[in-house]
C-alpha positions as CSV (number, residue, x, y, z in Angstrom):
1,X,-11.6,-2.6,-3.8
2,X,-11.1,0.3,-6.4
3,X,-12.9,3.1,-4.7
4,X,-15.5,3.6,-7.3
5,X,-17.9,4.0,-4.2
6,X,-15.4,6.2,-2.5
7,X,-15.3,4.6,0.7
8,X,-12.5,6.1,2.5
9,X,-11.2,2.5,3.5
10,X,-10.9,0.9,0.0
11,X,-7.4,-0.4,-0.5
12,X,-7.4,1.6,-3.8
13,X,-8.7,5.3,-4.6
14,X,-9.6,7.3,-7.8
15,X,-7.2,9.7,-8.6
16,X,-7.7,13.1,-8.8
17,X,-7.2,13.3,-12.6
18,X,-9.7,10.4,-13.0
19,X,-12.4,12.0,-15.1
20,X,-16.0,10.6,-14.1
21,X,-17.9,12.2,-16.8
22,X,-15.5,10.8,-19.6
23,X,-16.0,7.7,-17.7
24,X,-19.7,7.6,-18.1
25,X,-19.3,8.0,-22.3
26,X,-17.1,4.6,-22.2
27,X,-18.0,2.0,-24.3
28,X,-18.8,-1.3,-22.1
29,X,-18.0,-3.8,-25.1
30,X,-14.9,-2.8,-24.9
31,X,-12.9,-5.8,-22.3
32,X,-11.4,-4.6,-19.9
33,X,-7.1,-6.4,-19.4
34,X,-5.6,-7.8,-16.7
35,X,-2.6,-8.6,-15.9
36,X,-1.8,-11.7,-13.7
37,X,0.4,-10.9,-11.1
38,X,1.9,-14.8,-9.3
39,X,1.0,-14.0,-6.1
40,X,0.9,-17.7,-4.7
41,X,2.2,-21.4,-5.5
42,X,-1.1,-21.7,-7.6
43,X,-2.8,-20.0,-10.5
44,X,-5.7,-19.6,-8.1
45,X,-3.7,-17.4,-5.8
46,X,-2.7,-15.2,-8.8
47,X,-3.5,-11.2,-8.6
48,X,-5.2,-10.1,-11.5
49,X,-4.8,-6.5,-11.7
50,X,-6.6,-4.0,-14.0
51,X,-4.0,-2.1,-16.8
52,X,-6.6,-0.8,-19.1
53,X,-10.4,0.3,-18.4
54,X,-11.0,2.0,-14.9
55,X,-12.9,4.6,-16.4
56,X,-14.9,1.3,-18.0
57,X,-15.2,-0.2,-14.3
58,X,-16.6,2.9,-13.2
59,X,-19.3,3.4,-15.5
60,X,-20.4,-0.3,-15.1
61,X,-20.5,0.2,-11.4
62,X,-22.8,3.4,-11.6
63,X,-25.1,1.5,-13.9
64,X,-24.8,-1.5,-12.0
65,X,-23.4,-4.1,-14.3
66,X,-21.7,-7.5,-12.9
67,X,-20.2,-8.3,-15.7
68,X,-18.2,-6.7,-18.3
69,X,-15.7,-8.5,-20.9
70,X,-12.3,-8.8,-20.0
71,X,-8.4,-9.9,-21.2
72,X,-6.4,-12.0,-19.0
73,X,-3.0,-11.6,-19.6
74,X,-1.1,-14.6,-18.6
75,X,1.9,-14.5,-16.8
76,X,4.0,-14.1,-19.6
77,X,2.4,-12.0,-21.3
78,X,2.3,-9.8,-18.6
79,X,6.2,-10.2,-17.8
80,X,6.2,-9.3,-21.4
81,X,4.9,-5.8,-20.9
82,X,6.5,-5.0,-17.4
83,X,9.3,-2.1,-17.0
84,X,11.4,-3.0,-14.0
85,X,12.7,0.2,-12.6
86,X,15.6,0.5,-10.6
87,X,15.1,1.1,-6.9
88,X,18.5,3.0,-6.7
């Protein structure tokens, strides 16, 4: 879903400023945080959305990890964080 195999059809694409090399020197230990977005009438239908550690996602899909330690942000929390912008 976020490109980091750079199929052309991913919903989602690396940047052109995203920096592979500095990806590869992350530190994996480091948890990645979601937000959750309330996408549905259920917390099962909730979007969980990566705001900190693509460059970390990257480097565990080169080196083939399925796992890496994450933050969930609840809904809150997230609501907490988010900058509304005006669409005027």
């Amino acid at each position: 879903m976020y490109g980091m195999d750079d199929n052309p059809f991913a919903p989602m694409t690396l940047g052109p400023l995203f920096d592979r090399a500095h990806a590869m020197s992350t530190n994996l230990a480091r948890p990645l945080i979601l937000a959750t977005i309330a996408t549905g009438s259920t917390r099962a239908e909730d979007t969980l959305l990566i705001i900190d550690g693509s460059h970390r996602l990257y480097r565990a899909f080169v080196e083939g990890y399925d796992q890496l330690p994450a933050l969930v942000l609840t809904e809150a929390e997230t609501a907490a964080i988010t900058v509304i912008r005006p669409t005027t």
